[in-house]
N, C-alpha and C positions, 0 to 999 in steps of 0.2 A: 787347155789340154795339159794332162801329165808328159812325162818323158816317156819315148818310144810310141808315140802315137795313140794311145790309153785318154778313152777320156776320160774327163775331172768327175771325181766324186758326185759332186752338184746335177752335173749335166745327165749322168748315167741315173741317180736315184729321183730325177725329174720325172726321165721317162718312165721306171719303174714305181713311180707316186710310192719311193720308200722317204722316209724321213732323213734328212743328212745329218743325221745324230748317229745314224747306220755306219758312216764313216769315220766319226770322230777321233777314234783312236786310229792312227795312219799304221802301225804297228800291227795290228790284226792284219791275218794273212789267210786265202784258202790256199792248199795245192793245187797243180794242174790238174789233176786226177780229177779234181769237178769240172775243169772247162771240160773235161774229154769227154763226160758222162754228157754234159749239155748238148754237147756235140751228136755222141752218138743217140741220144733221145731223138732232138729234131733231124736226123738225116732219116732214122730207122724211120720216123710217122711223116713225115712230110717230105722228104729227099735231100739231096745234093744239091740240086738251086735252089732254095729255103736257104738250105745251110749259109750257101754263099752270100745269099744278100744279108741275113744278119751279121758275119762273119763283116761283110763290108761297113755294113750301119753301125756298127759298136767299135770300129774301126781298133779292135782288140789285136796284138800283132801276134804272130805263129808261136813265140815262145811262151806262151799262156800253155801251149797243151802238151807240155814235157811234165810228165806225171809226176816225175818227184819237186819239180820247180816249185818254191812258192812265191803266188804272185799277191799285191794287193788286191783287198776284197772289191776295189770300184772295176777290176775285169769280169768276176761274175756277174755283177749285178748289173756293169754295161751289156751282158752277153744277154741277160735276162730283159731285159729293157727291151732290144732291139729285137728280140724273139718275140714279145709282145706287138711292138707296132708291127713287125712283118710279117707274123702269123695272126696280125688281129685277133689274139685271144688277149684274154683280162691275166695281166700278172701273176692276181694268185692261182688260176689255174693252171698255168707254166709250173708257177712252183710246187704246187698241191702233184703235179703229174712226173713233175722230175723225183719228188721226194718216194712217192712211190716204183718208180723207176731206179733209184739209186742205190735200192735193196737188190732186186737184181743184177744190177753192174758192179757192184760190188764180191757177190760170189762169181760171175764171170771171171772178175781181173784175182782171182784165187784165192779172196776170203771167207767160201761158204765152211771150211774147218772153223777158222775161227769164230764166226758167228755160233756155230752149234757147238761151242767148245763154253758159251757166256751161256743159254739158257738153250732147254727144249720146249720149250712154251713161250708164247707169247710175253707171258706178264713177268718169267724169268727173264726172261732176255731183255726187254725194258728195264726191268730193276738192276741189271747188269752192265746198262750203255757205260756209266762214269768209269767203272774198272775195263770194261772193253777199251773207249778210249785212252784210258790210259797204258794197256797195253801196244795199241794202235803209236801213241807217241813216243814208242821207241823207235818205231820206225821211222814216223816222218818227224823231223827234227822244230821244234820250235811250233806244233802243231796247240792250235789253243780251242778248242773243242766247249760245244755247250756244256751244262748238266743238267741232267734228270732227275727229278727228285719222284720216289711215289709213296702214296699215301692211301689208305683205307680202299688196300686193296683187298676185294675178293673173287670168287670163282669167275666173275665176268664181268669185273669190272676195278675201274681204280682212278686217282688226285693224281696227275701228272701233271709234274713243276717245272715250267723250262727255263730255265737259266743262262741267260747267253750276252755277253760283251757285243754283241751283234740287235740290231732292229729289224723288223720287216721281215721274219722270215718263219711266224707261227705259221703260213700251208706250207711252207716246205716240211717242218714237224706233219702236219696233218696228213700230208701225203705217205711222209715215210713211215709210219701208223699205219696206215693201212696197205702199203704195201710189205710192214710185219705181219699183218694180220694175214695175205696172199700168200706169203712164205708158209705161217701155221698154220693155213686153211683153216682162217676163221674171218667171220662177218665182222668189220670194225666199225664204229661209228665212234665221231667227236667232237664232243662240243665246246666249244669254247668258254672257260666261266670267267676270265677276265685275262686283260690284255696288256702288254708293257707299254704297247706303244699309244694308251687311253690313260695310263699314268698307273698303274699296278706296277709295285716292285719286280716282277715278272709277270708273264704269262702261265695262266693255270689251264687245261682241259679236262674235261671227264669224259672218260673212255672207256667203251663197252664194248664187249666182242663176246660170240658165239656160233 
């Protein structure tokens, strides 16, 4: 066990079958702001005792969900684990469903300006994520965010590069894709064309919407 009751790296990306290379650097951090999103995902589809028994099983403590806090990344990925064995779904669908969800709880907590301030279109606003977050990381301090690259993009489709200090976490991309594509009412589909965690310098998809 970590300090403050958090469990170990190991133990949390066990249950989430992510690689512990996910952890490697102790230094990477999410904010609270995603435990809160997890949070209010499973309470809103499944309720308030769901919530509790993951909440118990990830034995994650209350200060996880102070939104500007940032905590080590083995609190999410315990928060994700334990949502998996308590709700019996398969990991990437947690995260496939949160990444879709987190477009919306993001303009909820008051950044639907800023989003429509980086692209009016889908494929604008993807080519814009790097400069977005890095307007994003004036606010939250020490914020270390993926990147996106894209490539041979055209009217409905395009090479998107993920690049991220982090493993294990191409459906949550997948998700959040197509819960862009919900925002610009458009049909997303994506495929995977190669993986960081199969040995690819990163993760590439090819992405289509209409």
């Amino acid at each position: 066990m970590l300090q403050d009751g958090i469990a170990s790296p190991e133990h949390a990306l066990a249950r989430l079958r992510l690689p512990t290379s996910a952890l490697c650097d102790y230094n990477i951090g999410m904010y609270g702001l995603i435990n809160v999103a997890v949070r209010d995902l499973v309470v809103s589809q499944f309720g308030e005792t769901a919530w509790a028994d993951i909440l118990a099983k990830s034995e994650v403590d209350e200060s996880a969900f102070i939104r500007m806090g940032l905590n080590d990344d083995a609190v999410t990925y315990a928060l994700v684990g334990a949502a998996s064995e308590v709700l019996d779904l398969p990991a990437s669908d947690i995260l496939q469903a949160f990444g879709q969800y987190w477009t919306e709880f993001t303009v909820e907590e008051g950044y639907g300006e800023l989003l429509d301030g980086f692209g009016s279109t889908l494929p604008a606003l993807v080519q814009n994520l790097d400069e977005l977050h890095t307007r994003v990381a004036l606010i939250y301090e020490g914020l270390r965010p993926p990147s996106f690259k894209c490539e041979n993009v055209t009217d409905g489709s395009m090479d998107l590069h993920y690049i991220s200090e982090r493993d294990g976490l191409d459906d949550l991309v997948i998700g959040l894709l197509k819960g862009l594509g919900k925002r610009f009412k458009v049909d997303v589909t994506v495929e995977q064309q190669s993986r960081k965690a199969d040995g690819a310098p990163h993760s590439v998809f090819y992405v289509t919407w209409a």
